[in-house]
SEFIRO-331906 format. One record per residue (C-alpha): residue in one letter; x, y, z. Coordinates in steps of 0.5 Angstrom, whole numbers, always signed. Layout:
<sites>
<site r="a" x="X" y="Y" z="Z"/>
...
</sites>
This chain:
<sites>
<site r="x" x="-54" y="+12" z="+26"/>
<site r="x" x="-50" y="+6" z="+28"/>
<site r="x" x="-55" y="+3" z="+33"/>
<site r="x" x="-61" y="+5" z="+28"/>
<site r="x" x="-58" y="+1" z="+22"/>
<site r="x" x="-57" y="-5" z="+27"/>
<site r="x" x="-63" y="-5" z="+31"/>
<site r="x" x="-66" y="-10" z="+27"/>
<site r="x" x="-60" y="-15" z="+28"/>
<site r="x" x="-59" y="-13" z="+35"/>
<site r="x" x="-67" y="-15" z="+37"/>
<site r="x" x="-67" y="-22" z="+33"/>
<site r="x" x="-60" y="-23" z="+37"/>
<site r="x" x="-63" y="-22" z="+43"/>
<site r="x" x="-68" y="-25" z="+42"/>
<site r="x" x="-64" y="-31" z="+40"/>
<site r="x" x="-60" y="-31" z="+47"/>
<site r="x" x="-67" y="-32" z="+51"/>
<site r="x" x="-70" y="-37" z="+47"/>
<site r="x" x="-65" y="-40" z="+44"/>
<site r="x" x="-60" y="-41" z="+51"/>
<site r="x" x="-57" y="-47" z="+54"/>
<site r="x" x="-62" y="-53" z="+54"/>
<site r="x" x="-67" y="-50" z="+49"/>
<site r="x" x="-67" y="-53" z="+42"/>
<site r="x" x="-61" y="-51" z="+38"/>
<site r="x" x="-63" y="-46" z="+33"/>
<site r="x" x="-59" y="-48" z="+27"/>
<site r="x" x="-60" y="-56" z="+24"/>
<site r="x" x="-54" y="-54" z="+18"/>
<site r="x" x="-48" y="-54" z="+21"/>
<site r="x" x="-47" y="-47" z="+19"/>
<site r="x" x="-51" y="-44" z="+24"/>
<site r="x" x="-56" y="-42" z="+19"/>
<site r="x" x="-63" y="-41" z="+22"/>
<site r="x" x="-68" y="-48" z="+21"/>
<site r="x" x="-74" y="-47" z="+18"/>
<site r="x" x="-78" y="-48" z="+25"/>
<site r="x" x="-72" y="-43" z="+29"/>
<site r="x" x="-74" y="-37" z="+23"/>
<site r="x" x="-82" y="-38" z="+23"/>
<site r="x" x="-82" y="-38" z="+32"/>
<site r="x" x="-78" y="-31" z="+31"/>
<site r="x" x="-82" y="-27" z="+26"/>
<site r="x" x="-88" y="-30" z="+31"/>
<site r="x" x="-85" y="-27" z="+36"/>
<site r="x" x="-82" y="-21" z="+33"/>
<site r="x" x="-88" y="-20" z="+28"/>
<site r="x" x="-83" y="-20" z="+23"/>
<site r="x" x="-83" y="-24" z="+17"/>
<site r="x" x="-79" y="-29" z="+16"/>
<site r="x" x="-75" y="-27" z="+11"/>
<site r="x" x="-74" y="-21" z="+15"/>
<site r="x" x="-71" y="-26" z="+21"/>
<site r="x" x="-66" y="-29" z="+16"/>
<site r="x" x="-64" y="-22" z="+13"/>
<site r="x" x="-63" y="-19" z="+21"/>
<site r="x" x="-60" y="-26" z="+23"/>
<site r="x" x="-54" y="-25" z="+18"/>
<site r="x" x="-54" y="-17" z="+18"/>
<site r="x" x="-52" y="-20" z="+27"/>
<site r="x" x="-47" y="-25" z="+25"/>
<site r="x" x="-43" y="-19" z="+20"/>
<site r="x" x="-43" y="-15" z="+25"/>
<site r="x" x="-41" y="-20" z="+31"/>
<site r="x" x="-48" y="-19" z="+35"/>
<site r="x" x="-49" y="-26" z="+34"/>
<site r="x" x="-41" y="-31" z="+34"/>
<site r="x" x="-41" y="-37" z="+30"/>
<site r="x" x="-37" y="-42" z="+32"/>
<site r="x" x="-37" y="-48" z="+28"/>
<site r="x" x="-45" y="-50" z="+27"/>
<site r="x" x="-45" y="-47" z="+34"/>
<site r="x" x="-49" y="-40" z="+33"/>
<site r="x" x="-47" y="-36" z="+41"/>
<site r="x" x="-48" y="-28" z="+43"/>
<site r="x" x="-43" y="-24" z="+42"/>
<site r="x" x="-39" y="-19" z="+46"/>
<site r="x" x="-42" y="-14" z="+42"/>
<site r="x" x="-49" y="-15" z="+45"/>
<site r="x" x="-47" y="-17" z="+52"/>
<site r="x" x="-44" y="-10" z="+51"/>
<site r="x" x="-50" y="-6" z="+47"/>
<site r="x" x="-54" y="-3" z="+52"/>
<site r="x" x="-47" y="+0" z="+56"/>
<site r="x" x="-42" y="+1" z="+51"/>
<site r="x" x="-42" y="+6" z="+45"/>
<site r="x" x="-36" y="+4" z="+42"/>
<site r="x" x="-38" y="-4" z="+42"/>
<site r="x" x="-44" y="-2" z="+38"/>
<site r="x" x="-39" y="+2" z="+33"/>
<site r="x" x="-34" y="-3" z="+32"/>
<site r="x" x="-41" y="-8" z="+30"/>
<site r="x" x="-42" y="-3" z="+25"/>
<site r="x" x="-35" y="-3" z="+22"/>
<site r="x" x="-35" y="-10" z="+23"/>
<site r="x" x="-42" y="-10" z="+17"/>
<site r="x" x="-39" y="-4" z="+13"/>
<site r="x" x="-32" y="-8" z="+12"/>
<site r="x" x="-36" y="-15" z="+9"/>
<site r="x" x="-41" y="-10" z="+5"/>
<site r="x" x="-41" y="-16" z="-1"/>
<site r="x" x="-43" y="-21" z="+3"/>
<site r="x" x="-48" y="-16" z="+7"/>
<site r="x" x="-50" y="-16" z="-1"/>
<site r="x" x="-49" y="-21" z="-5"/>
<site r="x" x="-47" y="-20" z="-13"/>
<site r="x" x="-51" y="-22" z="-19"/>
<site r="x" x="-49" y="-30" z="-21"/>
<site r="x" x="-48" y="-26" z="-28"/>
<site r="x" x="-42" y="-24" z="-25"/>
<site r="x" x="-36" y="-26" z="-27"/>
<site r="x" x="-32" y="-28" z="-20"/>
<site r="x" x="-25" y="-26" z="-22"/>
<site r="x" x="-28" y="-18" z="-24"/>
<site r="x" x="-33" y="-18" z="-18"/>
<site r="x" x="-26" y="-20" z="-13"/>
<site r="x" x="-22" y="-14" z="-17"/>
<site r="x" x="-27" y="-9" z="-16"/>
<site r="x" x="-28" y="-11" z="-7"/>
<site r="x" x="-20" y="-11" z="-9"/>
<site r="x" x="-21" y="-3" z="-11"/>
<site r="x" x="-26" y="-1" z="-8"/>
<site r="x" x="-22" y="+2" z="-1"/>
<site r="x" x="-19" y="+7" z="-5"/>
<site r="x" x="-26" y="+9" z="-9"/>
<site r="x" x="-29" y="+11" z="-1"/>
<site r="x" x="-23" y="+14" z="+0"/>
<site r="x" x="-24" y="+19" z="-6"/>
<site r="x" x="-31" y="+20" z="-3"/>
<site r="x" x="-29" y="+22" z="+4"/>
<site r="x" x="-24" y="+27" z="+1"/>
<site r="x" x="-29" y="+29" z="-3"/>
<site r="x" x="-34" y="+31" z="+2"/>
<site r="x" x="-40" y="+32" z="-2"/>
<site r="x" x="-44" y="+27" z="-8"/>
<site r="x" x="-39" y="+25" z="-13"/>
<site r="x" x="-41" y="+24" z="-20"/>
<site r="x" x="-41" y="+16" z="-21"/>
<site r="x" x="-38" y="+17" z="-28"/>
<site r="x" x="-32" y="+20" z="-25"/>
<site r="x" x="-32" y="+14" z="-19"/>
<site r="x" x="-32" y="+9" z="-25"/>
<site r="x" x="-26" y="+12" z="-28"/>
<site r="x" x="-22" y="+12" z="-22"/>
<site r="x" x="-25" y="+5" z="-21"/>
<site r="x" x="-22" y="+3" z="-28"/>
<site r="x" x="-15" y="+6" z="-26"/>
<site r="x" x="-15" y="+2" z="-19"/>
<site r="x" x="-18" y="-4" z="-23"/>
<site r="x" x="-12" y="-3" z="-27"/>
<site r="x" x="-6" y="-2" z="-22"/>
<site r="x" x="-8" y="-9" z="-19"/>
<site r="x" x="-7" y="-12" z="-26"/>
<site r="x" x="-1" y="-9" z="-27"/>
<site r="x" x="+1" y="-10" z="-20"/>
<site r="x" x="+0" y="-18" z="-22"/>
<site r="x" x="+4" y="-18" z="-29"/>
<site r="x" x="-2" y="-18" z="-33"/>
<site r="x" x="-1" y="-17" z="-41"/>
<site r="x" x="-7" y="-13" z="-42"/>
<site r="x" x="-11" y="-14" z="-49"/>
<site r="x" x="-15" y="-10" z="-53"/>
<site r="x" x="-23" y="-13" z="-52"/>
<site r="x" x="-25" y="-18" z="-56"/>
<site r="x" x="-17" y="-20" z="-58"/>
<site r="x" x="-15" y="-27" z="-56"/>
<site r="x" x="-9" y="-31" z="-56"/>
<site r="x" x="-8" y="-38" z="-58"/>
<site r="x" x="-9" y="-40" z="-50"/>
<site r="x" x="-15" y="-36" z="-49"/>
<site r="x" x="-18" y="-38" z="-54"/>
<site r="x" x="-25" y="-42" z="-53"/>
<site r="x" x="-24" y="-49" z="-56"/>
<site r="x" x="-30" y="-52" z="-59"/>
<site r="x" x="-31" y="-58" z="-54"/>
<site r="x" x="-33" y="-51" z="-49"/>
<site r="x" x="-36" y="-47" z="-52"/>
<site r="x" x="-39" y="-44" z="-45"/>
<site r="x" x="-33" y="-41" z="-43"/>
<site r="x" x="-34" y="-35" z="-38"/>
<site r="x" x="-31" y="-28" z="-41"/>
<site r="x" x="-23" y="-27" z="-37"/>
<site r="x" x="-24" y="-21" z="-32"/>
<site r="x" x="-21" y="-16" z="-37"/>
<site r="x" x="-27" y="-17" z="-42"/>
<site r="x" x="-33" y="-15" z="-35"/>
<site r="x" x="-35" y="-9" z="-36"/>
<site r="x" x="-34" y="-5" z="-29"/>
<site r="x" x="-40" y="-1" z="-29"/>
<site r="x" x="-46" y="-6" z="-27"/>
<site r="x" x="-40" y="-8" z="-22"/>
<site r="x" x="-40" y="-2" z="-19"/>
<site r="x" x="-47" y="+0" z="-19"/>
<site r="x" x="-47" y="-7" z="-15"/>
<site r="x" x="-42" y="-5" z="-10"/>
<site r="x" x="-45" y="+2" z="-9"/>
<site r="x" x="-52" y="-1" z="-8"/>
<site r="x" x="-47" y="-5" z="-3"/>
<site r="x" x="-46" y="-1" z="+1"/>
<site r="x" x="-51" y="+3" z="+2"/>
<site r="x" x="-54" y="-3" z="+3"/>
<site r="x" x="-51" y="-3" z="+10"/>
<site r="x" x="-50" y="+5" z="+11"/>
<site r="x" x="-45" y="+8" z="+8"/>
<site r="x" x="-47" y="+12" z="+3"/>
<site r="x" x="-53" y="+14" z="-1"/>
<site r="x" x="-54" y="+14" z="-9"/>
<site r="x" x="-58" y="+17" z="-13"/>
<site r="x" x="-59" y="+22" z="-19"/>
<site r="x" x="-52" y="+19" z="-22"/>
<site r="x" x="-47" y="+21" z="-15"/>
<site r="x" x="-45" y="+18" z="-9"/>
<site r="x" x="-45" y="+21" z="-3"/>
<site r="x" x="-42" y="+18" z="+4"/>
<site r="x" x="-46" y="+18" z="+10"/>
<site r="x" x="-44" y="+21" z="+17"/>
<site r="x" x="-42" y="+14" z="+19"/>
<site r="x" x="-40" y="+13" z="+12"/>
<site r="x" x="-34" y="+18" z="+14"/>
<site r="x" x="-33" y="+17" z="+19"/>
<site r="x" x="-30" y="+9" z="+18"/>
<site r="x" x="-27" y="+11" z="+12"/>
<site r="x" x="-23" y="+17" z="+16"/>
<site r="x" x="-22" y="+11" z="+21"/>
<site r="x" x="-20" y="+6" z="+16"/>
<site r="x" x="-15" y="+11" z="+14"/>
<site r="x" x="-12" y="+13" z="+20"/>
<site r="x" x="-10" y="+5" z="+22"/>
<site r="x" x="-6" y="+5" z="+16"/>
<site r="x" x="-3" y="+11" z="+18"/>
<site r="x" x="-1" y="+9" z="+24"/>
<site r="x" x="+1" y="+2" z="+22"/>
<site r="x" x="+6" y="+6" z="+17"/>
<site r="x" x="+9" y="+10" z="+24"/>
<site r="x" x="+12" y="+3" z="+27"/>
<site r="x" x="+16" y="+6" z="+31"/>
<site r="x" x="+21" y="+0" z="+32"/>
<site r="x" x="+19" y="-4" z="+26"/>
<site r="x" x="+15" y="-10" z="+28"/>
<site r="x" x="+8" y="-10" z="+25"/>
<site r="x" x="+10" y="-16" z="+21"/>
<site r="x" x="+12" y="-21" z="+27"/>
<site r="x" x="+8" y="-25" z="+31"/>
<site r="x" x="+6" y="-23" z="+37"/>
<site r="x" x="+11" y="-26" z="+41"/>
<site r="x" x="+16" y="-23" z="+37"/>
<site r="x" x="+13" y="-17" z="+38"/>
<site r="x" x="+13" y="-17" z="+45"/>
<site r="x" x="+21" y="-19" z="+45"/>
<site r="x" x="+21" y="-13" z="+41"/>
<site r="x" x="+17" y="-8" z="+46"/>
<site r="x" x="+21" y="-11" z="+52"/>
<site r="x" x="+27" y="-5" z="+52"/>
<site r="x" x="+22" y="+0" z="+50"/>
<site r="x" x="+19" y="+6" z="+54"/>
<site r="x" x="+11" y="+5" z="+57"/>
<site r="x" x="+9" y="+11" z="+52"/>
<site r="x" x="+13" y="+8" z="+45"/>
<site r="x" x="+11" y="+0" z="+47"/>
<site r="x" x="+4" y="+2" z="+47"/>
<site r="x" x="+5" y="+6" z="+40"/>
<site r="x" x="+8" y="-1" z="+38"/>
<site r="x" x="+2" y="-4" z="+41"/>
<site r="x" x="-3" y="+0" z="+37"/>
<site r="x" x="+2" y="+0" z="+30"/>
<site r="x" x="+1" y="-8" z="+31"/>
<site r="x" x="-6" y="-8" z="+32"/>
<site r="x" x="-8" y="-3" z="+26"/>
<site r="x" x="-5" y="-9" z="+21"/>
<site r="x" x="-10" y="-15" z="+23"/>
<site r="x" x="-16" y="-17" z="+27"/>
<site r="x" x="-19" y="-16" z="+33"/>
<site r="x" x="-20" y="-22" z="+34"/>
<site r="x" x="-14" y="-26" z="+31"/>
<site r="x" x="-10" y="-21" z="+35"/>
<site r="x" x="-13" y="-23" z="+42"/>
<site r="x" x="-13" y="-29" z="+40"/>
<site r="x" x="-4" y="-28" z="+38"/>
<site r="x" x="-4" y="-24" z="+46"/>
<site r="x" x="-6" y="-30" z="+51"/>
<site r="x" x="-3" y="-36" z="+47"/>
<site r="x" x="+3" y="-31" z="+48"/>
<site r="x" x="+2" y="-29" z="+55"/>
<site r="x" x="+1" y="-38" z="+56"/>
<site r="x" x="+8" y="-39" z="+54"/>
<site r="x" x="+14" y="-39" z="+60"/>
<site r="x" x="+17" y="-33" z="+59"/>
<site r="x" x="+14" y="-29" z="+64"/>
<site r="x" x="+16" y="-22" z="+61"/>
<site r="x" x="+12" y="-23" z="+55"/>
<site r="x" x="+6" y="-25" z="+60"/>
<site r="x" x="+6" y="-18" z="+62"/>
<site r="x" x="+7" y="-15" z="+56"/>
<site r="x" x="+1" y="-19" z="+53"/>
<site r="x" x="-4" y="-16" z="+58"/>
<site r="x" x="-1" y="-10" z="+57"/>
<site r="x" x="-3" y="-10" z="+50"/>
<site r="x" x="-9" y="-13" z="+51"/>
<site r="x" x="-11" y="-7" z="+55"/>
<site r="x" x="-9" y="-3" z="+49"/>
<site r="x" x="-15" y="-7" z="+45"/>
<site r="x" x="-19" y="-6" z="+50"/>
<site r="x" x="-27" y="-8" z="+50"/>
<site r="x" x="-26" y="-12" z="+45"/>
<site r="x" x="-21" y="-17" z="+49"/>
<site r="x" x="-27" y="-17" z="+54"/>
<site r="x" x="-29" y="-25" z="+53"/>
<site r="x" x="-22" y="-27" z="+52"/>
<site r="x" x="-20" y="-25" z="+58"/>
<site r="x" x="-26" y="-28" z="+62"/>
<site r="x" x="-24" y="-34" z="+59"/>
<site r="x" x="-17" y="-35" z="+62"/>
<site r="x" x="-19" y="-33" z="+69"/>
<site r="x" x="-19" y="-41" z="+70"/>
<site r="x" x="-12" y="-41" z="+68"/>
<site r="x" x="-7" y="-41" z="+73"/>
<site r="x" x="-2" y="-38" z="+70"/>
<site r="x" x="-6" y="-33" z="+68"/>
<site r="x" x="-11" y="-32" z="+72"/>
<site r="x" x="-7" y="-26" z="+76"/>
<site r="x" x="-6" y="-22" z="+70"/>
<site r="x" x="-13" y="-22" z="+67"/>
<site r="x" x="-17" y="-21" z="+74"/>
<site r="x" x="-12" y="-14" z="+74"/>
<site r="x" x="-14" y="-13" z="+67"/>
<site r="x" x="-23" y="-14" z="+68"/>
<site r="x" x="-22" y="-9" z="+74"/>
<site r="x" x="-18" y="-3" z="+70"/>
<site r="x" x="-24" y="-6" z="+65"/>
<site r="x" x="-29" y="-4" z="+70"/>
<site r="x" x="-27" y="+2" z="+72"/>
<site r="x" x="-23" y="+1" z="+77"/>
<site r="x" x="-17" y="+6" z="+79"/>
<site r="x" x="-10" y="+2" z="+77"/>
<site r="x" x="-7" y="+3" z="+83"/>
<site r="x" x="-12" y="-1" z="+87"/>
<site r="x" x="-14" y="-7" z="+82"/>
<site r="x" x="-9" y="-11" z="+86"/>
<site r="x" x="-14" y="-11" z="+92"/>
<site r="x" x="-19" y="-16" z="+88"/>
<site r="x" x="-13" y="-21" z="+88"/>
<site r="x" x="-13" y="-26" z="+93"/>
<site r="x" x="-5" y="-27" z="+98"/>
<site r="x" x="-4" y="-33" z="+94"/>
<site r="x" x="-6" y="-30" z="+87"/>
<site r="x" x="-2" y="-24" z="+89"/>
<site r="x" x="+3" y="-28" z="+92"/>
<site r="x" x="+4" y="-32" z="+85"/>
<site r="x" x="+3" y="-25" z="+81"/>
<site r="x" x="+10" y="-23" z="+85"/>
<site r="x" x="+13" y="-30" z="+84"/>
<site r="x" x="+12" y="-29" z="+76"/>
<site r="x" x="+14" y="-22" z="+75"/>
<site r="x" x="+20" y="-24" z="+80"/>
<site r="x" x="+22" y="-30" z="+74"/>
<site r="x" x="+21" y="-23" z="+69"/>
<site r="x" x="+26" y="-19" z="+71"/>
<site r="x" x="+30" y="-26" z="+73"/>
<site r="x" x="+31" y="-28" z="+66"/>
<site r="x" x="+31" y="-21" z="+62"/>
<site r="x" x="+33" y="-15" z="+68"/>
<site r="x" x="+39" y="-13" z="+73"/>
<site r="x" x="+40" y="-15" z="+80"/>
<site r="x" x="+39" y="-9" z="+84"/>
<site r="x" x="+32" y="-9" z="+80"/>
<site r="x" x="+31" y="-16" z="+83"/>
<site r="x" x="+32" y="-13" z="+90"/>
<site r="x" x="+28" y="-8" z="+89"/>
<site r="x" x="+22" y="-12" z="+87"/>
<site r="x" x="+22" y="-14" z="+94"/>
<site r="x" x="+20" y="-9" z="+97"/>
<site r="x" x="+13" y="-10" z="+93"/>
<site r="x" x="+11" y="-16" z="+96"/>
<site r="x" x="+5" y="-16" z="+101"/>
<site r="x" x="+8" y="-20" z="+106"/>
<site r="x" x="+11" y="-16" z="+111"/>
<site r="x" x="+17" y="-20" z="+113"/>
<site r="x" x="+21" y="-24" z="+108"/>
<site r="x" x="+20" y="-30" z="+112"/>
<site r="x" x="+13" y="-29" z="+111"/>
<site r="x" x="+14" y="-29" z="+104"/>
<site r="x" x="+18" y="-34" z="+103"/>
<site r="x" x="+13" y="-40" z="+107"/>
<site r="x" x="+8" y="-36" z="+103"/>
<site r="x" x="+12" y="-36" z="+96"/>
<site r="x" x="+14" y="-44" z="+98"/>
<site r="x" x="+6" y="-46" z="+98"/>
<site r="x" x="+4" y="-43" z="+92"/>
<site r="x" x="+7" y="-47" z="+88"/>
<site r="x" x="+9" y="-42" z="+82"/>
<site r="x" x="+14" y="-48" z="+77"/>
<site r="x" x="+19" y="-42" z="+77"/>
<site r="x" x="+20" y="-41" z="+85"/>
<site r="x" x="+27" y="-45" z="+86"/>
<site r="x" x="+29" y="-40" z="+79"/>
<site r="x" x="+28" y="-34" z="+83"/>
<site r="x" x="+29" y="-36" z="+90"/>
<site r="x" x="+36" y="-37" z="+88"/>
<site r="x" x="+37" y="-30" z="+83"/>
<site r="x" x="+35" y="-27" z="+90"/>
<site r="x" x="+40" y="-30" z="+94"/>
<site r="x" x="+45" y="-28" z="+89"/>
<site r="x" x="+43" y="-21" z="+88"/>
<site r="x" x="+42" y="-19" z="+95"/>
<site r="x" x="+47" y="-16" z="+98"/>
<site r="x" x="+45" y="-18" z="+106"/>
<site r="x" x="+48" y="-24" z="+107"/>
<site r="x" x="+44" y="-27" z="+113"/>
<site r="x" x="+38" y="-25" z="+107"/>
<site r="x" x="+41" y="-28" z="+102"/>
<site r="x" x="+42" y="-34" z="+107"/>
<site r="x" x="+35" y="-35" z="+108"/>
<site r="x" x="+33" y="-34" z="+101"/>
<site r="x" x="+37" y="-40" z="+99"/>
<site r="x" x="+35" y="-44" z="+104"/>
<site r="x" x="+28" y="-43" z="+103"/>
<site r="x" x="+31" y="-45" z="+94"/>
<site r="x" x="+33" y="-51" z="+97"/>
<site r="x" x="+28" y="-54" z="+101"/>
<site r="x" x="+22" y="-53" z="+95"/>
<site r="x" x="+28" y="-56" z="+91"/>
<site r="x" x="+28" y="-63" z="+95"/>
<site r="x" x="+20" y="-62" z="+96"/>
<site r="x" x="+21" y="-60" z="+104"/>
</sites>
């Protein structure tokens, strides 16, 4: 069903990534990555759409992240990149257009803003109803339950409600503005409620008729979806779901795997894919080498959609190791075995900064052990190879080394080597 209702967005988006690529002429002139005039004319003759067909595509592939915009720069999304291979990219593209129904549709300009922002406010708890429900649903009865959400929101805001018609002194119109617009308490909720259903099942949520409202299987299965991340944010085992991401990750450090990832998920439920990988890497970029794992381990929780993200920082040194592991796991490869595709040098620095991890955050006898990972088959071969890789905290390591080990001919050898990167020998 997914891939029915975003198979007209899906072949406007493709088609733009061929004839819109790199060095071609740009698709937008409106700094908004609206399609120009010409663009949209060029791709119903292409297509053998209309051109309003095009637009209504366009925008359906910018909702659902088919197409990503990015200032007045319009670029494929991962979602199509992944379209013809990964289910799930296509679900989270739907899910994307069903939680911007009301741009997906836009209201009637009749329609008071501070009323129509209430009902979107409301309407979760009306689909939720309907996926209780599991069958058609009179929509006098979701009209009531509307009212009383719409309610619990005023009330929530310290609103003084007032009888329809009655005015105070500060809300009366005054002669000078006799246009004022009705206040939210005076719109009826029925027109906007026959906007939001006509909304929604605009995108494929729900279908309406003969007075009742019934949710799509797709429908459904999002709302369960949606209700099934509110839960799982409301279990945060250790009470991070309101820090940053850095400050989460510090919370996730003493945590066993099976509980940090738990967290990672409580965490991940309360935001947006999109922000939330962006908070991971600029967490992972910080000096602190524990939080760089911990941030791919997150990352690896995301999955999928962290893809592009991930890709983009291979070029970063720093990074670099983390995110070629991550891509290999991504693509199938046994975690046991991601490590081959890292050349010495990244794996070198790979060691080197997880050495700095447990450095600042573990105990000596876990920094001796940490050792034995290297793929050096000598000390002294690893100490000219962690010397040349240049990692900013090798002299730090190098010296925590020294003071662990208990072989005092190692510990010896080790210092040496901190000294001479320390003076530059």
């Amino acid at each position: 069903m997914a891939r029915t209702g975003l198979a007209g967005a899906a072949r406007v988006a493709h088609w733009a990534d061929s004839a819109l690529g790199p060095g071609r002429d740009g698709a937008t002139d409106d700094g908004k990555a609206t399609l120009s005039d010409a663009t949209a004319a060029r791709a119903a003759a292409d297509l053998g759409l209309t051109v309003a067909q095009v637009r209504a595509d366009w925008d359906t592939a910018r909702l659902a992240g088919l197409v990503e915009v990015h200032g007045d720069i319009a670029r494929p999304g991962w979602r199509l990149r992944a379209w013809d291979r990964d289910d799930s990219a296509v679900l989270r593209g739907w899910v994307a257009l069903f939680d911007a129904w009301s741009l997906a549709y836009p209201e009637s300009p009749d329609h008071e803003p501070a009323a129509v922002a209430e009902v979107v406010s409301a309407m979760p708890q009306v689909l939720s109803f309907l996926q209780l429900s599991a069958g058609p649903v009179p929509v006098e009865q979701l009209l009531d339950l509307l009212q009383q959400r719409v309610t619990e929101l005023r009330t929530e805001r310290c609103e003084v409600p007032y009888e329809p018609g009655q005015t105070t002194p500060a809300a009366e119109p005054s002669a000078a503005d006799p246009a004022e617009p009705a206040p939210a308490q005076d719109t009826p909720l029925a027109p906007l409620l026959d906007w939001s259903l006509h909304a929604l099942a605009s995108v494929g949520a729900l279908t309406c008729g003969d007075g009742q409202a019934t949710l799509t299987p797709l429908g459904s299965w999002a709302v369960w979806v949606k209700l099934e991340q509110i839960c799982v944010a409301a279990q945060s085992p250790a009470g991070n779901i309101e820090q940053s991401a850095e400050d989460m990750l510090r919370g996730c450090a003493q945590l066993r795997p099976n509980a940090a990832r738990a967290e990672y998920r409580a965490w991940l439920a309360a935001r947006t894919v999109g922000s939330a990988v962006t908070e991971l890497v600029d967490a992972a970029r910080g000096e602190d080498a524990l939080l760089r794992g911990l941030a791919f381990e997150a990352l690896r929780v995301v999955g999928a959609p962290a893809e592009p993200d991930v890709s983009a920082v291979v070029d970063e040194p720093a990074l670099r190791p983390y995110a070629l592991l991550w891509l290999a796991e991504h693509d199938g490869v046994d975690p046991e075995d991601a490590h081959e595709v890292l050349t010495r040098r990244e794996a070198t620095w790979l060691w080197v900064d997880t050495a700095a991890a447990v450095a600042d955050h573990g105990e000596a006898p876990l920094l001796v052990r940490h050792l034995e990972s290297a793929v050096q088959p000598t000390v002294p071969a690893l100490l000219d190879e962690v010397r040349a890789v240049g990692h900013p905290r090798t002299v730090q390591v190098l010296v925590a080394l020294a003071a662990a080990h208990p072989d005092p001919a190692l510990a010896k050898a080790v210092r040496r080597a901190a000294f001479q990167v320390h003076t530059g020998g």
